[in-house]
N, CA, C and O of each residue as an XYZ file, in Angstrom:
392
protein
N     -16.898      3.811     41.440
C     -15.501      3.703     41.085
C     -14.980      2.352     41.564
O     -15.279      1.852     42.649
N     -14.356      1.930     40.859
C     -13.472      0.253     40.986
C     -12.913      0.351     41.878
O     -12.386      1.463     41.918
N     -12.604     -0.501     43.080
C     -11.391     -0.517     43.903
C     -10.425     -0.948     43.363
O     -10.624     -2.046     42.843
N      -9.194     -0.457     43.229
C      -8.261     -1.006     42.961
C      -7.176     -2.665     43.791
O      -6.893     -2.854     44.974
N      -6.992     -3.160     43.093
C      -6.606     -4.477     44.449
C      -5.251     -3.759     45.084
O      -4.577     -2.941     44.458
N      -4.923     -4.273     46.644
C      -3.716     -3.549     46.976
C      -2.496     -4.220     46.309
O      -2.381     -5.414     46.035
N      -1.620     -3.238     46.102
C      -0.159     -3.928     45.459
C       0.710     -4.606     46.436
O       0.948     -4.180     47.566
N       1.202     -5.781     45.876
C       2.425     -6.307     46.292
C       3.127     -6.629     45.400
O       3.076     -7.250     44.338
N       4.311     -5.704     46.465
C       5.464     -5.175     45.557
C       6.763     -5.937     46.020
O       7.032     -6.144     47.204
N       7.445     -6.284     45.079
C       8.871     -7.299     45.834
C       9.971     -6.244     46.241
O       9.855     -5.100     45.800
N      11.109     -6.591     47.117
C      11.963     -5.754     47.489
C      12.648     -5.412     46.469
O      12.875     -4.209     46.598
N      13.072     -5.768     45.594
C      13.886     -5.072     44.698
C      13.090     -3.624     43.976
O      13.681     -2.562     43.785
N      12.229     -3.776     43.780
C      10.717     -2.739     43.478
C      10.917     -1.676     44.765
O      10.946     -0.454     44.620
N      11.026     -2.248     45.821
C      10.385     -0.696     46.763
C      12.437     -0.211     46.776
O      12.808      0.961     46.697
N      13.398     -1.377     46.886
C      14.834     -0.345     46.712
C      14.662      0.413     45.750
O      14.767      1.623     45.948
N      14.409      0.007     44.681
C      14.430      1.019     43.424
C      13.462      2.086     43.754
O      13.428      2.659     42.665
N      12.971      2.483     44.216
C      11.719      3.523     44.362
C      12.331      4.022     45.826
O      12.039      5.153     46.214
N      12.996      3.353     46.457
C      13.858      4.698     47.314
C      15.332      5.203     47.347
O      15.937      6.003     48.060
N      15.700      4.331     46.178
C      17.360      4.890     45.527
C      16.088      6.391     44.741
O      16.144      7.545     45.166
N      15.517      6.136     44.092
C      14.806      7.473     43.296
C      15.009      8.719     44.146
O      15.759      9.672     43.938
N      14.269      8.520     45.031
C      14.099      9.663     46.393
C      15.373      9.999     46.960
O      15.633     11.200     47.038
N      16.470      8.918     47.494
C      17.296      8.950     48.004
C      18.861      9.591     47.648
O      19.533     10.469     48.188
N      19.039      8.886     46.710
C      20.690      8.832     45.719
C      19.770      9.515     44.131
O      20.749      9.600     43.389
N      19.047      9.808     43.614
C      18.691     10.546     42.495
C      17.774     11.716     42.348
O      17.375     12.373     41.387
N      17.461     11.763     44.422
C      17.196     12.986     44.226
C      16.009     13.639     44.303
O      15.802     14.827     44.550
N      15.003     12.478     43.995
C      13.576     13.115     43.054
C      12.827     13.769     44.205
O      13.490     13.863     45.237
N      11.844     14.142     44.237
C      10.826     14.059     45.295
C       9.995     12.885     45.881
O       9.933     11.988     45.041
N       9.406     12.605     46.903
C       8.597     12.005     46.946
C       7.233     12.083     45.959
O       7.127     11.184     45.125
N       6.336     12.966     46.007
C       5.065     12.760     45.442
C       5.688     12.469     44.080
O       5.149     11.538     43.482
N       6.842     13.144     43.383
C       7.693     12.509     42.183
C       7.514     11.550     41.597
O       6.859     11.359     40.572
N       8.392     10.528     42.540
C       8.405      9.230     42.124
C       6.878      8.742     42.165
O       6.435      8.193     41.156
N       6.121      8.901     43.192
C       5.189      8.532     43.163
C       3.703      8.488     41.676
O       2.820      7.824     41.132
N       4.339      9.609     41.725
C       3.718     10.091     39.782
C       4.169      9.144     39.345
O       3.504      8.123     39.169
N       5.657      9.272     39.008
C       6.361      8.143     38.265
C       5.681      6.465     38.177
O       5.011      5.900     37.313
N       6.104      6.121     39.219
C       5.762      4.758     39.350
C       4.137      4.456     39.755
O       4.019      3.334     40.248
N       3.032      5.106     39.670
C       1.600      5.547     39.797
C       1.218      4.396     41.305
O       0.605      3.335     41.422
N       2.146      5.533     42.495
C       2.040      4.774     43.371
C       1.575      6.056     44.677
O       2.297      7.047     44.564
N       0.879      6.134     45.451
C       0.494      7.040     46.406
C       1.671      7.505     46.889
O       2.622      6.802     46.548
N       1.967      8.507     47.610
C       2.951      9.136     48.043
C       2.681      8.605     49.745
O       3.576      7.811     50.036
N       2.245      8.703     50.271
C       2.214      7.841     51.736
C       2.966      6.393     51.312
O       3.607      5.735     52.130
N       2.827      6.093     50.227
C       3.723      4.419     50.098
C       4.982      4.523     50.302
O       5.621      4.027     51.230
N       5.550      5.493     49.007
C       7.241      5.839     48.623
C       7.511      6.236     50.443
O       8.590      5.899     50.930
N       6.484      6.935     51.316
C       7.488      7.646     51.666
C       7.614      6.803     53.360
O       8.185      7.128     54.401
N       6.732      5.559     52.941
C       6.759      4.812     54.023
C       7.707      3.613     53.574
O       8.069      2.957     54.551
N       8.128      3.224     52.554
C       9.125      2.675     51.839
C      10.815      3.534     52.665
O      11.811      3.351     53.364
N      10.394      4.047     52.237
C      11.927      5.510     52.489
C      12.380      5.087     53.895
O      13.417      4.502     54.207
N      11.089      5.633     54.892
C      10.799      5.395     56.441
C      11.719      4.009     56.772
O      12.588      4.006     57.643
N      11.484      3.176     56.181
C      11.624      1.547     56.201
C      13.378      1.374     56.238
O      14.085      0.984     57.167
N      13.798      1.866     54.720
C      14.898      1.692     54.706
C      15.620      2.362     55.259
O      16.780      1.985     55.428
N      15.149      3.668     55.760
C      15.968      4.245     56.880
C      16.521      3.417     57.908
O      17.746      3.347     58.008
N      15.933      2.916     58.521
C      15.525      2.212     59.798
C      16.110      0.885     59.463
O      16.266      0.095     60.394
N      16.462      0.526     58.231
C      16.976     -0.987     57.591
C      16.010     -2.306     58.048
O      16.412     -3.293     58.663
N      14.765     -2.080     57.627
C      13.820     -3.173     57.842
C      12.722     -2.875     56.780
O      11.515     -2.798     57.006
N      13.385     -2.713     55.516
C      12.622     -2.565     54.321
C      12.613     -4.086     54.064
O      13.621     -4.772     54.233
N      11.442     -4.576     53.651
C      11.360     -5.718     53.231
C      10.589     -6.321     52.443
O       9.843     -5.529     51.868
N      10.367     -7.864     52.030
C       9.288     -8.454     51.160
C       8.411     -7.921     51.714
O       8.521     -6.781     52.166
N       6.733     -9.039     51.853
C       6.028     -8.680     51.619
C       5.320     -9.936     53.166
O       4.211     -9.992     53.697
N       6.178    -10.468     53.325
C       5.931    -11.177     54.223
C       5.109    -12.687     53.648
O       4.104    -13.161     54.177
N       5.575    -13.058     52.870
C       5.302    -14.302     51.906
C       4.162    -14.428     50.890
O       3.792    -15.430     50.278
N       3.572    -12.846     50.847
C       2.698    -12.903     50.144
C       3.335    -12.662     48.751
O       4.423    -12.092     48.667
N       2.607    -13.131     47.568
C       2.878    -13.241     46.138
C       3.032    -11.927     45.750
O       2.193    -11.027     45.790
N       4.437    -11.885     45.286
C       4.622    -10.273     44.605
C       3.879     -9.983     42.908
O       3.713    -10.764     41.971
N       3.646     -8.913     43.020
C       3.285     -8.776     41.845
C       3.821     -8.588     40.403
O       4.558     -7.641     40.128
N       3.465     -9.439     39.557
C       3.843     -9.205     37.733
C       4.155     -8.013     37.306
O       3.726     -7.168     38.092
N       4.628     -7.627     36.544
C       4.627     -6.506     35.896
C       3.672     -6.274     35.027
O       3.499     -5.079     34.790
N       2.772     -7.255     34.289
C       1.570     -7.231     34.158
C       0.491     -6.420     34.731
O      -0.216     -5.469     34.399
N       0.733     -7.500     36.120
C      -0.568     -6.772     36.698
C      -0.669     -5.505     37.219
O      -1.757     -4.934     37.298
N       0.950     -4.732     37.789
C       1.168     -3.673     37.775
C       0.941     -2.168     36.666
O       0.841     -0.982     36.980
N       0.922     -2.751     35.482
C       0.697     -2.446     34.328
C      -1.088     -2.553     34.227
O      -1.481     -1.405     34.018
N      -2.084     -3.358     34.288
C      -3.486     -3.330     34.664
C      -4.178     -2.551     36.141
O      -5.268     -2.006     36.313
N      -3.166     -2.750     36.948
C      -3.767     -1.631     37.990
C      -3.612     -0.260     37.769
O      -4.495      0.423     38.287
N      -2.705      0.373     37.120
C      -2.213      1.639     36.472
C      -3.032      2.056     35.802
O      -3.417      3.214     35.967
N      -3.556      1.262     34.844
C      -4.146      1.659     33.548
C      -5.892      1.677     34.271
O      -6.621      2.552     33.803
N      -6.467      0.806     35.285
C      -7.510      0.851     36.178
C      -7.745      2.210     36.703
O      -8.826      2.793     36.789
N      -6.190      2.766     37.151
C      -6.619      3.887     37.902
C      -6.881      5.013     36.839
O      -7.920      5.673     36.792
N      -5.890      5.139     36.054
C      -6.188      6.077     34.800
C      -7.746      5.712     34.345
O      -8.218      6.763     33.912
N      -8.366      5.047     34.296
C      -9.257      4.913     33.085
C     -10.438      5.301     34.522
O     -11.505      5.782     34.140
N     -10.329      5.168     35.649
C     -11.176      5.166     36.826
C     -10.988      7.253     37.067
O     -11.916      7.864     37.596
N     -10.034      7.812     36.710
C      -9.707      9.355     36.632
C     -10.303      9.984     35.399
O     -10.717     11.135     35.268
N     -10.268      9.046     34.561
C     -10.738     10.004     32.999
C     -11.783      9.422     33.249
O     -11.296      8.472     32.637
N     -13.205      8.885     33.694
C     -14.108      8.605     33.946
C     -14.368      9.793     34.654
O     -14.885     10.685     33.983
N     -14.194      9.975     35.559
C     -14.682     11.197     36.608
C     -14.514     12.600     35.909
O     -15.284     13.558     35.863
N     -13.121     12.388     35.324
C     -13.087     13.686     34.251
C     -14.441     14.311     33.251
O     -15.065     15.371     33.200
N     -14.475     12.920     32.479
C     -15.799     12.952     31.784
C     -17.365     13.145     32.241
O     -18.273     13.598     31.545
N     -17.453     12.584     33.873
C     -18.598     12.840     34.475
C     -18.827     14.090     34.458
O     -19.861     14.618     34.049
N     -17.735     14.710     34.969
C     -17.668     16.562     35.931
C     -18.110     17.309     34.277
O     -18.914     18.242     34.304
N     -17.587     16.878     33.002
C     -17.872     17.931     32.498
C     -18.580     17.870     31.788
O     -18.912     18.884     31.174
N     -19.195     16.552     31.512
C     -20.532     16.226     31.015
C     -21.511     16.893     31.925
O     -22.177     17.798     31.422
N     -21.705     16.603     33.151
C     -22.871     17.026     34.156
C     -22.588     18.672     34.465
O     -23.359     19.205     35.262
N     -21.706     19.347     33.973
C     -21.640     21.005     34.477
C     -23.004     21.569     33.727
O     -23.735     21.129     32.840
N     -22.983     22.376     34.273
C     -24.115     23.397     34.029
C     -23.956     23.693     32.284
O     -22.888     23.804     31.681
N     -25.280     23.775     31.726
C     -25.573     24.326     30.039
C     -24.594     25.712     30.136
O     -23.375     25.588     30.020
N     -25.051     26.682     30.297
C     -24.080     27.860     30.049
C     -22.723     28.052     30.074
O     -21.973     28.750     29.392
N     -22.579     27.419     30.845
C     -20.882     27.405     31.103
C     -19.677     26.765     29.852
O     -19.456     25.564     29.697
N     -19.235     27.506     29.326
C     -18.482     27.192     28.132
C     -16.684     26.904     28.756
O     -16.114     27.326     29.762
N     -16.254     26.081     27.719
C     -15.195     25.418     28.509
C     -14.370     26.426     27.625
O     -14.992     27.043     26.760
N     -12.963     26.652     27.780
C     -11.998     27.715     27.439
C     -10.664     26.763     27.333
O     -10.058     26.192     28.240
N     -10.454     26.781     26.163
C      -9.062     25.902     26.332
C      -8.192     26.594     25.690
O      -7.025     26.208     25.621
């Protein structure tokens, strides 16, 4: 399986992803679906702005929406891979039921 590269995300990106949680409500693992971001992130984001020391990234290069858009689609295509392994490799007898 691919590693995915880690994200860097600019501050306006992690406010918006804890107004979600915060003032709209959602859940954590929620948003996290939403924005195809781990739930330990959002909710260490959250943590942050509690505390009012949510911030950049510490001068490292934030990320495109591009490339945010290619790591997403990495992880999806890295999940329906495994999907396809498990039910390619199951046992002959076993009939799938949908």
């Amino acid at each position: 399986m691919e590693r995915v590269p880690k994200g860097v995300y600019t501050k306006e990106f992690k406010e918006e992803a804890v107004k979600l949680v915060t003032e709209a409500g959602l859940s954590v693992p929620e948003v996290g679906r939403r924005l195809s971001l781990g739930k330990s992130t959002i909710e260490y984001w959250v943590r942050q702005a509690r505390k009012g020391s949510l911030s950049d990234n510490h001068g490292k290069t934030s990320v495109t929406a591009e490339e945010m858009e290619v790591n997403r689609l990495r992880r999806e295509n890295a999940e329906l891979k495994m999907e396809r392994d498990i039910l390619k490799n199951r046992p002959k007898g076993i009939r799938l039921s949908l």
